[in-house]
PyMOL Python script that loads the backbone (N, CA, C, O; Angstrom):
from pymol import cmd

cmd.read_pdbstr("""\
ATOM      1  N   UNK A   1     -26.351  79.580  -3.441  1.00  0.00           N
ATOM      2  CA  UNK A   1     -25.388  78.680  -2.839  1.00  0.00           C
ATOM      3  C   UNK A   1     -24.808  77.748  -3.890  1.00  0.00           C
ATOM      4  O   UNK A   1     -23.608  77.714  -4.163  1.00  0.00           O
ATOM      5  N   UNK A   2     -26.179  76.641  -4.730  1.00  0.00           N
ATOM      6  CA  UNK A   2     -25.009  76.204  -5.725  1.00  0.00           C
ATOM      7  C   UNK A   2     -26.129  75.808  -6.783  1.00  0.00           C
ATOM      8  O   UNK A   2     -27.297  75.859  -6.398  1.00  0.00           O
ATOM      9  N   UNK A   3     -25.881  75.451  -7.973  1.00  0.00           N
ATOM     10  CA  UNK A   3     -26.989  74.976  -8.679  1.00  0.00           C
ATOM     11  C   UNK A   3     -26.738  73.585  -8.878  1.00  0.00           C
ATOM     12  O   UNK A   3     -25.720  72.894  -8.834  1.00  0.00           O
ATOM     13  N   UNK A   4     -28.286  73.299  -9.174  1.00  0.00           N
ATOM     14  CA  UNK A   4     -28.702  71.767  -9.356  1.00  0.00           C
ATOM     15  C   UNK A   4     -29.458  71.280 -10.399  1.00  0.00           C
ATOM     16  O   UNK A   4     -30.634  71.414 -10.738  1.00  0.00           O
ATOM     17  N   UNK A   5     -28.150  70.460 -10.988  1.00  0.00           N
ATOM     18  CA  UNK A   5     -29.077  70.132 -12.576  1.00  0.00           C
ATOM     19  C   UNK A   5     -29.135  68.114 -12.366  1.00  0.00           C
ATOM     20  O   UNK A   5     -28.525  67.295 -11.679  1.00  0.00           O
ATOM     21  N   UNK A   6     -30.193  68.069 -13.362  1.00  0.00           N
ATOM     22  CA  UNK A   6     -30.728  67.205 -13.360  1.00  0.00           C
ATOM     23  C   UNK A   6     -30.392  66.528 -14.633  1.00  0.00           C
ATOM     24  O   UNK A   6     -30.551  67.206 -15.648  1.00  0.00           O
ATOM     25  N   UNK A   7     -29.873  65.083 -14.795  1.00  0.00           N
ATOM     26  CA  UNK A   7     -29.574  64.433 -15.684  1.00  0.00           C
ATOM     27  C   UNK A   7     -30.523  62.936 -15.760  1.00  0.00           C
ATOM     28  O   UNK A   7     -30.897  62.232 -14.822  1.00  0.00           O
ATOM     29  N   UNK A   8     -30.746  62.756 -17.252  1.00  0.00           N
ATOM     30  CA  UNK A   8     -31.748  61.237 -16.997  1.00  0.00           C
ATOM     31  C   UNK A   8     -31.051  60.621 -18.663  1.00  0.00           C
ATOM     32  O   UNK A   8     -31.097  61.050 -19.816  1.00  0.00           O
ATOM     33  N   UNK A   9     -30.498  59.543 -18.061  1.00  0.00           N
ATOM     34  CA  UNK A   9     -29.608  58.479 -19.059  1.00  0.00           C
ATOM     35  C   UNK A   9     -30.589  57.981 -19.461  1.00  0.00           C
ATOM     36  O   UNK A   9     -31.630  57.689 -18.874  1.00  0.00           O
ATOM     37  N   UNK A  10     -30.099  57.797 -21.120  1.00  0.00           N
ATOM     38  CA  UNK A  10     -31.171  56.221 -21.649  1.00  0.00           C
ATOM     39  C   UNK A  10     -31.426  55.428 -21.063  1.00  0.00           C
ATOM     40  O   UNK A  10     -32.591  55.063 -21.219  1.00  0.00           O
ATOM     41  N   UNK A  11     -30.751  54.786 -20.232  1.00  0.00           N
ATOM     42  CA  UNK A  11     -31.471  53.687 -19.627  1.00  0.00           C
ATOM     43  C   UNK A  11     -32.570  54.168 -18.510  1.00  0.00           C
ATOM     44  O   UNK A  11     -33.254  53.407 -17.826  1.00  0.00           O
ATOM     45  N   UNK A  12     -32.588  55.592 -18.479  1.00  0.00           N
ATOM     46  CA  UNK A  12     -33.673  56.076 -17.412  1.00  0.00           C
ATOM     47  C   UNK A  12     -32.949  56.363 -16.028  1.00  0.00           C
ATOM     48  O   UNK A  12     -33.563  57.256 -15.443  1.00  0.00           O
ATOM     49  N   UNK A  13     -31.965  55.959 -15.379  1.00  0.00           N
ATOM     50  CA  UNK A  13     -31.451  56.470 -14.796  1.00  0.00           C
ATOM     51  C   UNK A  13     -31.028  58.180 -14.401  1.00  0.00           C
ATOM     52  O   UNK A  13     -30.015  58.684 -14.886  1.00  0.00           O
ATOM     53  N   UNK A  14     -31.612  58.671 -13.811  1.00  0.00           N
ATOM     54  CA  UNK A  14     -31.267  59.848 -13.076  1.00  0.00           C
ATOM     55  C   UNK A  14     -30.213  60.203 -12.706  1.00  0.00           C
ATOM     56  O   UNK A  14     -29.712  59.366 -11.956  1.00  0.00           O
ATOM     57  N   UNK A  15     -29.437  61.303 -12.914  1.00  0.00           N
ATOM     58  CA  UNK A  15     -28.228  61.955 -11.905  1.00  0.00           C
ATOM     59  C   UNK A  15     -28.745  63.193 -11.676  1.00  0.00           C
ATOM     60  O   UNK A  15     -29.712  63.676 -12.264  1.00  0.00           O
ATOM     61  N   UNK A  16     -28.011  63.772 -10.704  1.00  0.00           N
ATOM     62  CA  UNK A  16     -27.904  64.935  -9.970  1.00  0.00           C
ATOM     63  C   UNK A  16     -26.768  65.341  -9.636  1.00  0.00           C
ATOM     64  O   UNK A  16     -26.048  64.871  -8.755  1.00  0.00           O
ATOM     65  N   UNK A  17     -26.449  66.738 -10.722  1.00  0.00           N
ATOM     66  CA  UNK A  17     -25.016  67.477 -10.061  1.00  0.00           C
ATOM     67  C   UNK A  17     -25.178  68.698  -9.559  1.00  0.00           C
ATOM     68  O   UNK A  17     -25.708  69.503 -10.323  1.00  0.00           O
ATOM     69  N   UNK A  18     -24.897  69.051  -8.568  1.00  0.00           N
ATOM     70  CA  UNK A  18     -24.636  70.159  -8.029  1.00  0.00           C
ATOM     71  C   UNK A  18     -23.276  70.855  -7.922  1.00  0.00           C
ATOM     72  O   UNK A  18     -22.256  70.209  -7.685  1.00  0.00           O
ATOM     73  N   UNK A  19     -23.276  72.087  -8.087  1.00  0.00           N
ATOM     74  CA  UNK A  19     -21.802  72.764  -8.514  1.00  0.00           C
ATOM     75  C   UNK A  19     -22.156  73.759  -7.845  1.00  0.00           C
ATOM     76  O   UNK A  19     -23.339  74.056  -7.681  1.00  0.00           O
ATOM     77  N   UNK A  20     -20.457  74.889  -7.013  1.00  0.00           N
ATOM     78  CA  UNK A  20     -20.864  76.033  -6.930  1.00  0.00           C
ATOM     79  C   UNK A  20     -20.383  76.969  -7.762  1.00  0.00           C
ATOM     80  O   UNK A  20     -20.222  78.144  -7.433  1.00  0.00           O
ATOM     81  N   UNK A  21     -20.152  76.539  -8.776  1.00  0.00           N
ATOM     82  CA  UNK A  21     -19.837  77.812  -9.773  1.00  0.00           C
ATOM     83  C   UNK A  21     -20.859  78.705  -9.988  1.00  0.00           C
ATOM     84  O   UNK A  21     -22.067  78.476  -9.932  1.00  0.00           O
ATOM     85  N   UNK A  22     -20.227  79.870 -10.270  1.00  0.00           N
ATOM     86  CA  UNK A  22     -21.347  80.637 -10.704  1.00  0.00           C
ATOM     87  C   UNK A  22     -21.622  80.642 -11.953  1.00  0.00           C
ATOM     88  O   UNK A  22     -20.705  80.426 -12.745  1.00  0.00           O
ATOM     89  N   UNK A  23     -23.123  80.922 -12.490  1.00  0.00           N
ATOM     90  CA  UNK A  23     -23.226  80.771 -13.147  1.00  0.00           C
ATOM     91  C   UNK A  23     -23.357  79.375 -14.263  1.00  0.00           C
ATOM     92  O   UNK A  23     -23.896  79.739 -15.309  1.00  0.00           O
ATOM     93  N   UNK A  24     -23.153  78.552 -14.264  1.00  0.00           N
ATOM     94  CA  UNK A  24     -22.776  77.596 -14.833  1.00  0.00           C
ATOM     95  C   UNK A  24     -24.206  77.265 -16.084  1.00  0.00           C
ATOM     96  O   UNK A  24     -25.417  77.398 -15.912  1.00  0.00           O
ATOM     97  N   UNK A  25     -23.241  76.688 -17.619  1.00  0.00           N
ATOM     98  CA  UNK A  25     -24.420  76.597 -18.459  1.00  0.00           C
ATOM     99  C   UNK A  25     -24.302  75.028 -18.458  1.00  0.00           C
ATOM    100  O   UNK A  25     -23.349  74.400 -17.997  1.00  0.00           O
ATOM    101  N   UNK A  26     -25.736  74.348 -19.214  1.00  0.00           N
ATOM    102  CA  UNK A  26     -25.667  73.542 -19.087  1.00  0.00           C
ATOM    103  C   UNK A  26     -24.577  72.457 -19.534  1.00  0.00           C
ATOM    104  O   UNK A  26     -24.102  71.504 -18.917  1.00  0.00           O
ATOM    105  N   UNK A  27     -24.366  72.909 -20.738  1.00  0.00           N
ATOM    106  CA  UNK A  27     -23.298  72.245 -22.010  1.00  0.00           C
ATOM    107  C   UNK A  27     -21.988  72.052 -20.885  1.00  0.00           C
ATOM    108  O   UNK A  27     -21.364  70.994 -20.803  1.00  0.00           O
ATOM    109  N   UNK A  28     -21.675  73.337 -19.992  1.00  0.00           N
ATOM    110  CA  UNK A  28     -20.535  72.802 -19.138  1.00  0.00           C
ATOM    111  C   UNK A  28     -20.808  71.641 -18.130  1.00  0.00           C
ATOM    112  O   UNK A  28     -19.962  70.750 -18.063  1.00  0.00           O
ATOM    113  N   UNK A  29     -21.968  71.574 -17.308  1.00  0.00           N
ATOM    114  CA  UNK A  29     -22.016  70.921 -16.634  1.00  0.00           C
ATOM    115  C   UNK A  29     -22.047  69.322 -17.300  1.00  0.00           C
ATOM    116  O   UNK A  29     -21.365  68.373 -16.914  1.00  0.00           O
ATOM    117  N   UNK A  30     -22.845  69.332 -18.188  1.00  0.00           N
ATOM    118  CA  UNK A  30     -22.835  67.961 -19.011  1.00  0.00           C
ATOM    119  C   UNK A  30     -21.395  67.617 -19.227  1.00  0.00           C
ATOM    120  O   UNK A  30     -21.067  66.465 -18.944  1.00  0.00           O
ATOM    121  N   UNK A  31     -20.393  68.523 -19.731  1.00  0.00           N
ATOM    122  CA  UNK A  31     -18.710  67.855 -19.723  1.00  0.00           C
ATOM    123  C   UNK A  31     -18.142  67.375 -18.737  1.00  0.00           C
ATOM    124  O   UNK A  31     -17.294  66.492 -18.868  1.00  0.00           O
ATOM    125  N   UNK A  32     -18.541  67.924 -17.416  1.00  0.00           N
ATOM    126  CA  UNK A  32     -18.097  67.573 -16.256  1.00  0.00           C
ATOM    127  C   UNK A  32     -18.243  66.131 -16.360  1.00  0.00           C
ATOM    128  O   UNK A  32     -17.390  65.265 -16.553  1.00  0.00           O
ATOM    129  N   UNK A  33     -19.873  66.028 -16.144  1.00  0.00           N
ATOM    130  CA  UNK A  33     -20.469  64.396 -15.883  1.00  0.00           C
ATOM    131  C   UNK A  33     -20.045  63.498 -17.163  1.00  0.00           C
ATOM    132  O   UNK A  33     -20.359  62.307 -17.167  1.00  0.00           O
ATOM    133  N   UNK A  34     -19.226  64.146 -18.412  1.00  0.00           N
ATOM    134  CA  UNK A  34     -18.752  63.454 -19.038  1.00  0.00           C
ATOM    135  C   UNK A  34     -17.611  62.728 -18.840  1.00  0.00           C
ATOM    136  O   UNK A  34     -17.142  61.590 -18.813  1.00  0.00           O
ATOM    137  N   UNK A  35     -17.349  64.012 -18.700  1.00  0.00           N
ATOM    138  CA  UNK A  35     -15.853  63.467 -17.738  1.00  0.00           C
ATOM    139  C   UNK A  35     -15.358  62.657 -16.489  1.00  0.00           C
ATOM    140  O   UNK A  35     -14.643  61.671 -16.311  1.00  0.00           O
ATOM    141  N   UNK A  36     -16.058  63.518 -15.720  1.00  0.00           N
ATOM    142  CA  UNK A  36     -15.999  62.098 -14.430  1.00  0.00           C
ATOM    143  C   UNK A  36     -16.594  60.839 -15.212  1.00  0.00           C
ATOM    144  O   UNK A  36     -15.723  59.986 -15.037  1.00  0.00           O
ATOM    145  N   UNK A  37     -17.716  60.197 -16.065  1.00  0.00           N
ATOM    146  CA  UNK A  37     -18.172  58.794 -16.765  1.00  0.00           C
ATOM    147  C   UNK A  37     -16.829  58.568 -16.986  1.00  0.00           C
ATOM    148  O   UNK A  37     -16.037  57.782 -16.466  1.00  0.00           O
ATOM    149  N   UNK A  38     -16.676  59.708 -18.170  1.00  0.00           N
ATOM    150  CA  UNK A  38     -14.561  58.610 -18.876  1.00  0.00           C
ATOM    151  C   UNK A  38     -13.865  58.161 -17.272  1.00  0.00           C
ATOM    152  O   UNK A  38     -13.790  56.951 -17.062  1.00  0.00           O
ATOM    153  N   UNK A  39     -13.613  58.645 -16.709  1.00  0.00           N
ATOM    154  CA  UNK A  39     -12.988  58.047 -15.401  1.00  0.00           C
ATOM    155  C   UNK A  39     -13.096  57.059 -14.742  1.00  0.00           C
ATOM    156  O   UNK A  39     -12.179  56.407 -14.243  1.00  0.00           O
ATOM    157  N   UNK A  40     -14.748  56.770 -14.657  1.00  0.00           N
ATOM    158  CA  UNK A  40     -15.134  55.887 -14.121  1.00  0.00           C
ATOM    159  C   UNK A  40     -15.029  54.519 -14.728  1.00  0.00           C
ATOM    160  O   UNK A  40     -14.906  53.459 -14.114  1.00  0.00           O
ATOM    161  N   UNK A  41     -15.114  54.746 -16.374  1.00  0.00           N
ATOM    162  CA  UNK A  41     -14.857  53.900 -16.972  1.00  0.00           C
ATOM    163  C   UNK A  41     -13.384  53.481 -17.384  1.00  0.00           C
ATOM    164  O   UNK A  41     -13.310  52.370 -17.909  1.00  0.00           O
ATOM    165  N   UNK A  42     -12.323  54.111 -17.251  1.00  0.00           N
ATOM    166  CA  UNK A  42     -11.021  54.266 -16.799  1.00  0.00           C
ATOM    167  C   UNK A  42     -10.766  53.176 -15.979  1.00  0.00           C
ATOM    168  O   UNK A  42     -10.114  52.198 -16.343  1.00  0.00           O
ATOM    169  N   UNK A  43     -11.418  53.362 -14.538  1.00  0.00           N
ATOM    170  CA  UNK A  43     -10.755  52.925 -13.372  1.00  0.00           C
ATOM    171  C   UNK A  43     -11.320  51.377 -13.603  1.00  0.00           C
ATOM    172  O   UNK A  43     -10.631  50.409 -13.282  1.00  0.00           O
ATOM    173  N   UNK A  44     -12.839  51.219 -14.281  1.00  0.00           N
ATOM    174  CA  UNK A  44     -13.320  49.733 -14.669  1.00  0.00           C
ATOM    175  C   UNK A  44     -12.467  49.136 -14.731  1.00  0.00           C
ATOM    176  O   UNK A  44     -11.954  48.458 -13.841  1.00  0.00           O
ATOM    177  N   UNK A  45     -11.976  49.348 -16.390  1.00  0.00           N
ATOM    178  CA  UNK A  45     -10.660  48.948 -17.437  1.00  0.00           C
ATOM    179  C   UNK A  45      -9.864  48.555 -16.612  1.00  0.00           C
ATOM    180  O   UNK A  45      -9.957  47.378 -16.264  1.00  0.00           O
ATOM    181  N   UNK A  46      -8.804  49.419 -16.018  1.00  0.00           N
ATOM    182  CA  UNK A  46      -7.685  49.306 -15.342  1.00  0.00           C
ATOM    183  C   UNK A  46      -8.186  47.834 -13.988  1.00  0.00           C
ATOM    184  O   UNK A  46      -7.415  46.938 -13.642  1.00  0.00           O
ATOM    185  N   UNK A  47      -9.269  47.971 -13.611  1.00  0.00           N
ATOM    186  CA  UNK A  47      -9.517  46.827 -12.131  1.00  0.00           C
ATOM    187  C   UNK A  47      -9.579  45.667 -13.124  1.00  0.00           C
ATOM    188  O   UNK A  47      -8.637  44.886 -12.988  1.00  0.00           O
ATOM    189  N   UNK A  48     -10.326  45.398 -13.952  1.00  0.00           N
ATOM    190  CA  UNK A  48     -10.308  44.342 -15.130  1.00  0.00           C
ATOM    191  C   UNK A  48      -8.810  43.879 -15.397  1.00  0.00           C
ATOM    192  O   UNK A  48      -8.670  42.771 -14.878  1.00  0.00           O
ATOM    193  N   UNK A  49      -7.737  44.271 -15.957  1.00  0.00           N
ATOM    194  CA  UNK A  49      -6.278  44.384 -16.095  1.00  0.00           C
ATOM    195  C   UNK A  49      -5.991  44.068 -14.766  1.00  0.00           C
ATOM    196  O   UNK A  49      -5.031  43.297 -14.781  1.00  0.00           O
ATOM    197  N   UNK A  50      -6.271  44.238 -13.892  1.00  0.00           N
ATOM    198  CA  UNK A  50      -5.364  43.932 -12.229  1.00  0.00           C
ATOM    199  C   UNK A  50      -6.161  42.758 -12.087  1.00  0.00           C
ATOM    200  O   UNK A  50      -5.448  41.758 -12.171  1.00  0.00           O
ATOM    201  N   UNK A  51      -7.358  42.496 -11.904  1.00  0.00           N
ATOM    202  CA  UNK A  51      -8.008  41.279 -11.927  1.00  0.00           C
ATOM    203  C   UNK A  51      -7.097  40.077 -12.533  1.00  0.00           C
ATOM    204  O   UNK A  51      -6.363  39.203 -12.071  1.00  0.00           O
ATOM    205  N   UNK A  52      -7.520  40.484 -13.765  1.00  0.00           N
ATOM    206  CA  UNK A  52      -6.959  38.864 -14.634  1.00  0.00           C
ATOM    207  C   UNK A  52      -5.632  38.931 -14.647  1.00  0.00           C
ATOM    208  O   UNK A  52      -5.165  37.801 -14.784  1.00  0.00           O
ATOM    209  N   UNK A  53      -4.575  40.002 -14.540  1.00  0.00           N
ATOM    210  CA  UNK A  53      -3.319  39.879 -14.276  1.00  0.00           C
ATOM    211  C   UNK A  53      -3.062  38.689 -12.706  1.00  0.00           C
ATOM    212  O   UNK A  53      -2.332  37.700 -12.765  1.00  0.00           O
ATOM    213  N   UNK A  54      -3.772  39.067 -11.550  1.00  0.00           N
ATOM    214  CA  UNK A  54      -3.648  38.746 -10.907  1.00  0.00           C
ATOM    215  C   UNK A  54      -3.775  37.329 -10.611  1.00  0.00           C
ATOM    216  O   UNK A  54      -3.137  36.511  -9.949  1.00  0.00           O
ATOM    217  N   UNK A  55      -4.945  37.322 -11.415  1.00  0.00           N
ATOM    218  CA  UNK A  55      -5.461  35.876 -11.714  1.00  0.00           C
ATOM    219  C   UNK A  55      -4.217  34.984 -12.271  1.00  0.00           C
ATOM    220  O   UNK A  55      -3.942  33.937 -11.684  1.00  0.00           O
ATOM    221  N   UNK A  56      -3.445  35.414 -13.438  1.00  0.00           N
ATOM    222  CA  UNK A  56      -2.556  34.793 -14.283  1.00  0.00           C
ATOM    223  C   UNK A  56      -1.607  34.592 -13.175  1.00  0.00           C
ATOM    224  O   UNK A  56      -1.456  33.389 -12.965  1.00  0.00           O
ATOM    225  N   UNK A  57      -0.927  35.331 -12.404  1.00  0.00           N
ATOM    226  CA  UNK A  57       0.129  35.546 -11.605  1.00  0.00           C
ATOM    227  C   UNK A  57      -0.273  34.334 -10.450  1.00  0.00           C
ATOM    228  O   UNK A  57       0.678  33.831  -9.852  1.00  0.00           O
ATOM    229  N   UNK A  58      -1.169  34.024 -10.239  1.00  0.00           N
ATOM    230  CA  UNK A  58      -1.795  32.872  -9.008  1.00  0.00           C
ATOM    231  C   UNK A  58      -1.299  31.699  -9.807  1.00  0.00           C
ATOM    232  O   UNK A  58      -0.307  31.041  -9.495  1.00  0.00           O
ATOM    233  N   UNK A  59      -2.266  31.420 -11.152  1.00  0.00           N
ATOM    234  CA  UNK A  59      -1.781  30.194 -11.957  1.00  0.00           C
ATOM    235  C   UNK A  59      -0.492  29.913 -11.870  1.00  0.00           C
ATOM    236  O   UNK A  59      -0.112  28.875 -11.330  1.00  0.00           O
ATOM    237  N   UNK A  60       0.435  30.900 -12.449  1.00  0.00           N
ATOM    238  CA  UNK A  60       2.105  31.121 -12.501  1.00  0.00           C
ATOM    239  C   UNK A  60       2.972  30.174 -11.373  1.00  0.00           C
ATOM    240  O   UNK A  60       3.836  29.298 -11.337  1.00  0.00           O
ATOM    241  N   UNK A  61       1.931  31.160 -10.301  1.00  0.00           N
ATOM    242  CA  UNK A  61       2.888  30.820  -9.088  1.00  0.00           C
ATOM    243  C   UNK A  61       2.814  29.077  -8.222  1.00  0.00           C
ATOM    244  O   UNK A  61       3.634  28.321  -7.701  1.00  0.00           O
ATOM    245  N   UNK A  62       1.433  29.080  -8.458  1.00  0.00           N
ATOM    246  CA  UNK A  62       0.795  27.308  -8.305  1.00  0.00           C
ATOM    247  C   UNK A  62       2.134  26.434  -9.323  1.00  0.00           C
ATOM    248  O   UNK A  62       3.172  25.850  -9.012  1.00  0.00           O
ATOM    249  N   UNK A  63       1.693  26.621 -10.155  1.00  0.00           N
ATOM    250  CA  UNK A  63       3.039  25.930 -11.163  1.00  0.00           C
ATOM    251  C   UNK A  63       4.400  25.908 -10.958  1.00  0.00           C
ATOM    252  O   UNK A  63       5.030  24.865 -11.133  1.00  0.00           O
ATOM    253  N   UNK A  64       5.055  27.166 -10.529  1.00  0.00           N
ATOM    254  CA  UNK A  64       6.317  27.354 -10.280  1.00  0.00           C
ATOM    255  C   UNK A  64       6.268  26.567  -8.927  1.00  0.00           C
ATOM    256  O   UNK A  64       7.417  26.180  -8.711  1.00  0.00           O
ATOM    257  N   UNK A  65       5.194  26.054  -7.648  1.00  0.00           N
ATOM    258  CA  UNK A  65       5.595  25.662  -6.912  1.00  0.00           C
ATOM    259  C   UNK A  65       5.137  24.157  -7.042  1.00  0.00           C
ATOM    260  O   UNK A  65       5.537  23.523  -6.065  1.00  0.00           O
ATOM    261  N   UNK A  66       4.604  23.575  -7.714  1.00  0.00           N
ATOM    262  CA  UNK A  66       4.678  21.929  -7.950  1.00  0.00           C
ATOM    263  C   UNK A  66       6.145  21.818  -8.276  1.00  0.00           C
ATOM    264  O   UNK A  66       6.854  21.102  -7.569  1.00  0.00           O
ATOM    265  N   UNK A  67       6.706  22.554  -9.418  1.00  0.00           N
ATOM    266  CA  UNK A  67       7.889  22.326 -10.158  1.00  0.00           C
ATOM    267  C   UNK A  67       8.795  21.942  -8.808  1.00  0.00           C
ATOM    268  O   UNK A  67       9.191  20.792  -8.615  1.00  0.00           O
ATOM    269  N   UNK A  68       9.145  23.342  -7.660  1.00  0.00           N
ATOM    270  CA  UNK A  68       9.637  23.015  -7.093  1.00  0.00           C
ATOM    271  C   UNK A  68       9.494  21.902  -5.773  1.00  0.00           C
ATOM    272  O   UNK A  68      10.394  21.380  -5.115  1.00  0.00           O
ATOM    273  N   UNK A  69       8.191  21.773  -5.673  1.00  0.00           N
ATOM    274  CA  UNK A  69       7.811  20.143  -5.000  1.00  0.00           C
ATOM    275  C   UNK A  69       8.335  19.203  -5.661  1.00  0.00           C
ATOM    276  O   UNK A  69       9.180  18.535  -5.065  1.00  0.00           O
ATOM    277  N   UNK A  70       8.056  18.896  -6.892  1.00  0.00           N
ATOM    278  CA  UNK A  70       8.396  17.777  -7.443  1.00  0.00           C
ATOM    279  C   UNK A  70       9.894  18.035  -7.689  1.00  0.00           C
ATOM    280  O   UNK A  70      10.301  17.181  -8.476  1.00  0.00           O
ATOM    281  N   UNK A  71      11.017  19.011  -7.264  1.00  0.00           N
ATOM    282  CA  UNK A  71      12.635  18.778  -7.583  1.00  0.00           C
ATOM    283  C   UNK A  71      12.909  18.466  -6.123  1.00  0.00           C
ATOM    284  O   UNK A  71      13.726  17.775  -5.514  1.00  0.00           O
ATOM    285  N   UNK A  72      12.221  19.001  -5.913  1.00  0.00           N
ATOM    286  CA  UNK A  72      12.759  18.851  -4.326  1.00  0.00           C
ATOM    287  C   UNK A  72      12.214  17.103  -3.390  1.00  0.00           C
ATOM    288  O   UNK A  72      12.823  16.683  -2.406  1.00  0.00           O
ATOM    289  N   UNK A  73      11.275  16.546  -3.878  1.00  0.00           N
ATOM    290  CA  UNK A  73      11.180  15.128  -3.868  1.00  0.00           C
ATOM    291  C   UNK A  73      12.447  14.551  -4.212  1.00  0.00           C
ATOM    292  O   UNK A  73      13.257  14.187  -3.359  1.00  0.00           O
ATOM    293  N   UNK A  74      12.744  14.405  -6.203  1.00  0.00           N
ATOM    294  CA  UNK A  74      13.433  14.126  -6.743  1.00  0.00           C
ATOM    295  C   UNK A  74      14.905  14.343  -5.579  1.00  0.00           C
ATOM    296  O   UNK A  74      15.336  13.301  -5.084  1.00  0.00           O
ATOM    297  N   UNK A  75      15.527  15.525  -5.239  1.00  0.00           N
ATOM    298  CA  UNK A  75      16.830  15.934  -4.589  1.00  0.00           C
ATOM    299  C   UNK A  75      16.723  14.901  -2.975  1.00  0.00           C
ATOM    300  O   UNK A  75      17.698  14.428  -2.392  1.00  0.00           O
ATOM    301  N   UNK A  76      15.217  14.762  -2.531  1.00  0.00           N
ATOM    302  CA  UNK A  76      15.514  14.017  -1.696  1.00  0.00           C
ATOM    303  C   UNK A  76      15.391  12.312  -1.456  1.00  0.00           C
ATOM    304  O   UNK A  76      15.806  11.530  -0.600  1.00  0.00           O
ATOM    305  N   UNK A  77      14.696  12.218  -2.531  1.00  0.00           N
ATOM    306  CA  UNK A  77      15.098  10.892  -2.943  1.00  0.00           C
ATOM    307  C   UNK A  77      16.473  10.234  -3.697  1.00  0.00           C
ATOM    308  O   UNK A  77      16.799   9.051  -3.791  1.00  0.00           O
ATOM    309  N   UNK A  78      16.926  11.047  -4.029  1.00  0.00           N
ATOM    310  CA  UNK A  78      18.504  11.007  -4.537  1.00  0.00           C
ATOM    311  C   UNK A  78      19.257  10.921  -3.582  1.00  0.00           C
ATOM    312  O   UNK A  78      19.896   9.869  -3.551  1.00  0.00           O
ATOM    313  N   UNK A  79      19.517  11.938  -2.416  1.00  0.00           N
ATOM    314  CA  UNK A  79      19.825  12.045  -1.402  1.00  0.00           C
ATOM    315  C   UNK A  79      19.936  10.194  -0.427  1.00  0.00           C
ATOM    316  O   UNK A  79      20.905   9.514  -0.088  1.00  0.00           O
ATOM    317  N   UNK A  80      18.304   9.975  -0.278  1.00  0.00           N
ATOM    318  CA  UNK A  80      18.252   8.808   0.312  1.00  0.00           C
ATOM    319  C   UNK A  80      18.712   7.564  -0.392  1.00  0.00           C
ATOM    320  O   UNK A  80      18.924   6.542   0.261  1.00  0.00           O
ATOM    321  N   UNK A  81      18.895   7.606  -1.835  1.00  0.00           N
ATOM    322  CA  UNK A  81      19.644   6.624  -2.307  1.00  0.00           C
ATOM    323  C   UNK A  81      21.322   6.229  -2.534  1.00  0.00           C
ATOM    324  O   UNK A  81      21.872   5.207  -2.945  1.00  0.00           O
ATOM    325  N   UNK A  82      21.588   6.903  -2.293  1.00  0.00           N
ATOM    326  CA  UNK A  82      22.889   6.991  -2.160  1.00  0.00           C
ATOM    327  C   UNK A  82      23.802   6.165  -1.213  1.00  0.00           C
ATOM    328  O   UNK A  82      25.017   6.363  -1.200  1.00  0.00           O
TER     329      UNK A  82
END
""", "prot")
cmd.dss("prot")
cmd.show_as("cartoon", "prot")
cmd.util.cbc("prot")
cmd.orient("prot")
């Protein structure tokens, strides 16, 4: 049905992949789980980048709206002096 190999990371951590290829040697299966890791570590990266982007874009927008609190005081206190 499918084979099941067994992986154990330096840190001791265990995986388990199962595939139904036939046949399959180990050296391939290890690229797989290499590959899906690069990905995973991919998608890290990229949430990190949306994170602190997002973060920056909050600061941005806090600022851009005092600015316009404080013109818009200013326009209506002008207004009332007149």
């Amino acid at each position: 049905m499918g084979d099941c190999f067994k992986f154990t990371a330096k840190n001791g951590r265990i995986d388990y992949l199962v595939t139904n290829k036939e046949n399959p040697t180990r050296e391939y299966v290890k690229s797989i789980m290499n590959a899906r890791w690069s990905v995973e570590v991919y998608h890290r990266e990229v949430k990190k980048i949306v994170v602190l982007n997002a973060a920056r874009l909050a600061r941005v927008g806090r600022k851009e709206m005092r600015v316009f609190i404080i013109l818009c005081q200013g326009i209506l206190y002008f207004d009332y002096t007149i």
